[in-house]
C-alpha positions as protocol buffer text, in pm:
chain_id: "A"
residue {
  index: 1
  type: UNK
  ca { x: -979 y: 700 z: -1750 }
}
residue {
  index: 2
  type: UNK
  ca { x: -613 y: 834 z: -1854 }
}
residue {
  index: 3
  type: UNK
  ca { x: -314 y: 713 z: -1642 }
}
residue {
  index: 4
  type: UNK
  ca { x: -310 y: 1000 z: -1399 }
}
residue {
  index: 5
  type: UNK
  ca { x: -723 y: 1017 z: -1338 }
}
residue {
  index: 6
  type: UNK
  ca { x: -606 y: 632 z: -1228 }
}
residue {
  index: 7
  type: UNK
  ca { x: -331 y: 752 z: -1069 }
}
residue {
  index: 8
  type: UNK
  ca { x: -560 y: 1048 z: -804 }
}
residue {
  index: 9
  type: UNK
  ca { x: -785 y: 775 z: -737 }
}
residue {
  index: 10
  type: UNK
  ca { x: -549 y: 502 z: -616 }
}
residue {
  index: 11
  type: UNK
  ca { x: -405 y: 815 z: -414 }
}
residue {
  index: 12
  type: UNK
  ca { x: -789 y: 872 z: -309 }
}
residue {
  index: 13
  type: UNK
  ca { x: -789 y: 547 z: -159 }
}
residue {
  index: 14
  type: UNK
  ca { x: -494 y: 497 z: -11 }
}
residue {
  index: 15
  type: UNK
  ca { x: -540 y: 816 z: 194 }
}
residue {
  index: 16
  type: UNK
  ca { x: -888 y: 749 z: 322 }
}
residue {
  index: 17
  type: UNK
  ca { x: -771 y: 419 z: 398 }
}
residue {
  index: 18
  type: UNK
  ca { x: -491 y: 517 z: 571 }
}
residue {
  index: 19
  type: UNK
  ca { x: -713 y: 773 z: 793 }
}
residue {
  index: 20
  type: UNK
  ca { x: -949 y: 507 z: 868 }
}
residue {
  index: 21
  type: UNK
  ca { x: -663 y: 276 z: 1015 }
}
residue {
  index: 22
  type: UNK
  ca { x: -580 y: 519 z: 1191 }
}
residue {
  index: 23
  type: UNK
  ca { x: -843 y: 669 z: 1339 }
}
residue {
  index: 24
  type: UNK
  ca { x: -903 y: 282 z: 1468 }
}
residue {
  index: 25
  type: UNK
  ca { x: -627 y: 261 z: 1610 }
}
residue {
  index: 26
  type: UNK
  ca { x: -689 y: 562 z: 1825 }
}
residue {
  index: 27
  type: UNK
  ca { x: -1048 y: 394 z: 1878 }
}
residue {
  index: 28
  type: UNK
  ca { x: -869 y: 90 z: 2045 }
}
residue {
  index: 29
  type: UNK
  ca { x: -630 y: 333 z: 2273 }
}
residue {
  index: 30
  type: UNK
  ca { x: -928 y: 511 z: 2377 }
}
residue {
  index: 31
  type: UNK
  ca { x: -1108 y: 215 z: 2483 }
}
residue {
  index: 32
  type: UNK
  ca { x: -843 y: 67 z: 2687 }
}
residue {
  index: 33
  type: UNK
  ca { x: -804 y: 382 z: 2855 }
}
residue {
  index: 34
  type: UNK
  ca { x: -1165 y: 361 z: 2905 }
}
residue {
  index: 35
  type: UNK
  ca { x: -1312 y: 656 z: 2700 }
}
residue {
  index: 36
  type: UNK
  ca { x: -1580 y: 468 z: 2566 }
}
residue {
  index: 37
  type: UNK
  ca { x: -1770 y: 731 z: 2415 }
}
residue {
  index: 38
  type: UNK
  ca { x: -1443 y: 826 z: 2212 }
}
residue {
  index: 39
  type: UNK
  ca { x: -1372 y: 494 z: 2119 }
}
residue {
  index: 40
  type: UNK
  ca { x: -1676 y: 520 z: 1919 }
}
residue {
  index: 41
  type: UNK
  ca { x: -1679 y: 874 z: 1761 }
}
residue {
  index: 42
  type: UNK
  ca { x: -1350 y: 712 z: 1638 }
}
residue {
  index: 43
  type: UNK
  ca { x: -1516 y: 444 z: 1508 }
}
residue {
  index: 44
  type: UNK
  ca { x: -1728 y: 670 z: 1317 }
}
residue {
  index: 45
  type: UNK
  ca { x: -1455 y: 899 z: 1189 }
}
residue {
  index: 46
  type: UNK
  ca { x: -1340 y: 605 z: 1015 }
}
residue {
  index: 47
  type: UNK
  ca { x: -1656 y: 490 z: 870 }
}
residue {
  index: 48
  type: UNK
  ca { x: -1641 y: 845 z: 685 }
}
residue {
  index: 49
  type: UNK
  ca { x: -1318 y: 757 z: 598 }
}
residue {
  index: 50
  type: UNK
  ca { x: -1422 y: 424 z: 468 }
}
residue {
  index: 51
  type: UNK
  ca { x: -1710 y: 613 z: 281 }
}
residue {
  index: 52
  type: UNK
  ca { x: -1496 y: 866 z: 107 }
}
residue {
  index: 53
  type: UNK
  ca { x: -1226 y: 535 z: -23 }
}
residue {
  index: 54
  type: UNK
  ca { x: -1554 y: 371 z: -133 }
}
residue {
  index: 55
  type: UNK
  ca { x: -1653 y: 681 z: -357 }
}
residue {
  index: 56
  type: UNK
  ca { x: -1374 y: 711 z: -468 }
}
residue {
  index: 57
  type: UNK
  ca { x: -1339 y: 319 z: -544 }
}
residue {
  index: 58
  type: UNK
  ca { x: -1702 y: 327 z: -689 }
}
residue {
  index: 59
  type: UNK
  ca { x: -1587 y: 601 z: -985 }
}
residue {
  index: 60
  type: UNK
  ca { x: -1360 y: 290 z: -1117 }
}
residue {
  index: 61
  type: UNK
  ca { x: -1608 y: 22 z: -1094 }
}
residue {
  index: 62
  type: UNK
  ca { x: -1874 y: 287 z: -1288 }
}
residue {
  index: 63
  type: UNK
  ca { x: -1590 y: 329 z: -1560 }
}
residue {
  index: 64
  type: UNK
  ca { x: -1569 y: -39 z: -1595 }
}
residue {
  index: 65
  type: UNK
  ca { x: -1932 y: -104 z: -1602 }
}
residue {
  index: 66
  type: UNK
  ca { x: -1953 y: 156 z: -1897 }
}
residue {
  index: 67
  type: UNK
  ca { x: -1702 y: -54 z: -2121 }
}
residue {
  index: 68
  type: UNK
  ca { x: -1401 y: 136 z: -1992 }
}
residue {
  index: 69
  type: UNK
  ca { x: -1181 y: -92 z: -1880 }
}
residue {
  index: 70
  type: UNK
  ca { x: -922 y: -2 z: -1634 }
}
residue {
  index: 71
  type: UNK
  ca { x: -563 y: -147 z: -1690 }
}
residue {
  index: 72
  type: UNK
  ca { x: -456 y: -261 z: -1368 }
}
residue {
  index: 73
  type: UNK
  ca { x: -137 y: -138 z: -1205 }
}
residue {
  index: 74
  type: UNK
  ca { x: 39 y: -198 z: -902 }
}
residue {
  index: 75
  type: UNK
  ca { x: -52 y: 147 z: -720 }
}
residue {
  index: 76
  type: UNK
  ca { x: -411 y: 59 z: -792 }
}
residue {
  index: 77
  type: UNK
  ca { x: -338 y: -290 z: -631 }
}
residue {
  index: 78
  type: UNK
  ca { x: -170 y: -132 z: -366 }
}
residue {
  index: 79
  type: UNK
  ca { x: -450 y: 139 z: -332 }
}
residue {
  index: 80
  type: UNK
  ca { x: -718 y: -172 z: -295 }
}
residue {
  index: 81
  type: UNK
  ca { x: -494 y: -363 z: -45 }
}
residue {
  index: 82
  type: UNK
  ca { x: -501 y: -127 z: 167 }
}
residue {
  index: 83
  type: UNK
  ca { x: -871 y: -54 z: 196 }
}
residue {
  index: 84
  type: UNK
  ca { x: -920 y: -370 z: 221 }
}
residue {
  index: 85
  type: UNK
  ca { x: -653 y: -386 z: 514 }
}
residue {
  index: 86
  type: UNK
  ca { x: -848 y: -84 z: 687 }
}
residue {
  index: 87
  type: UNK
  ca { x: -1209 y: -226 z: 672 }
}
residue {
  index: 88
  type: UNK
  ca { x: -1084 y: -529 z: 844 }
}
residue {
  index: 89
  type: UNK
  ca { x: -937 y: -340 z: 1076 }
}
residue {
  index: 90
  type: UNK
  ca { x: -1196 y: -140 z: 1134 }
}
residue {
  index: 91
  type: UNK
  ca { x: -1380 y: -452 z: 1200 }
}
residue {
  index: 92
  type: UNK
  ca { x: -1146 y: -572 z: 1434 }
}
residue {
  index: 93
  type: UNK
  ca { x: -1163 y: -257 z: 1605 }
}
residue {
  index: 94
  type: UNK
  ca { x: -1526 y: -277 z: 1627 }
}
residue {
  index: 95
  type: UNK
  ca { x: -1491 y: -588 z: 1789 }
}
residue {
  index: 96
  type: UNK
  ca { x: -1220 y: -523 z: 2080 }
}
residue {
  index: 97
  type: UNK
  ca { x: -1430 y: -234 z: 2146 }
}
residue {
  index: 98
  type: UNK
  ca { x: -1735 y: -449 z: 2226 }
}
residue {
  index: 99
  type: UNK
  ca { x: -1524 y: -689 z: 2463 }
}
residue {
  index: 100
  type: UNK
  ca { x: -1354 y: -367 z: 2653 }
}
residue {
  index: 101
  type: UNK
  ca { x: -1691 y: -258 z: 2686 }
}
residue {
  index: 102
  type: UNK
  ca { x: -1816 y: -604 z: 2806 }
}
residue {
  index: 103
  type: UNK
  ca { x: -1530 y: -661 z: 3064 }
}
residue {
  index: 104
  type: UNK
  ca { x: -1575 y: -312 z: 3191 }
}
residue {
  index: 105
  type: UNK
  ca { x: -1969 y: -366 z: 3265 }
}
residue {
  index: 106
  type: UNK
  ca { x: -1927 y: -703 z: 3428 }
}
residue {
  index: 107
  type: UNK
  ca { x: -1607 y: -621 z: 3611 }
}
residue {
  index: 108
  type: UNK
  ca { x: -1799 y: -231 z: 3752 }
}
C-alpha cells in the first residue's frame, strides 16, 4: 500500500469515526429530551458508521496479513485513536441510554 492508499484510509477512518461520535452524541440529547425511539436509530446510525471505519480498518490488517507491512505514521495513529475514541463512546452512549430509559420507566 503506497503512501497515499495509507493516506485515504486513515481519512476513511477518521471520518466514519467522527460521524459515529457524533451521531452519539445526538443519541444522548435525544434521550434526555426523551425521544427514546431516536436515541436509538442514532445509536444505529453510528453502528454503520462504526462498520464502514472497520472496513475500511480491515483493508490494512488484510495488507499486513499478506506480508505487506504498513509503515506506521502519525495520521494512521491518529486515524486509530479516534475510532477507538468513538466505539467507546458509542458504548458509553449505549449505556446512558439504558439508565434514561430506566429512570423514565420507574419514575412514569
Amino acid at each position: 500500500m503506497n503512501e497515499e492508499e495509507l493516506l485515504q484510509v486513515a481519512m476513511q477512518l477518521i471520518i466514519h469515526a467522527g460521524n459515529a461520535k457524533s451521531e452519539c452524541m445526538e443519541a444522548i440529547q435525544l434521550v434526555k429530551s426523551g425521544d427514546f425511539s431516536g436515541s436509538t436509530e442514532k445509536i444505529e446510525a453510528a453502528n454503520q458508521s462504526l462498520t464502514h471505519a472497520h472496513h475500511a480498518q480491515t483493508s490494512l490488517l488484510t495488507n499486513e496479513a499478506r506480508g505487506e507491512h504498513v509503515q506506521p505514521t502519525l495520521m494512521l495513529i491518529h486515524a486509530q485513536d479516534h475510532l477507538m475514541n468513538a466505539i467507546t463512546f458509542r458504548d458509553l452512549a449505549k449505556e446512558m441510554i439504558e439508565l434514561y430509559t430506566r429512570i423514565n420507566t420507574q419514575t412514569s
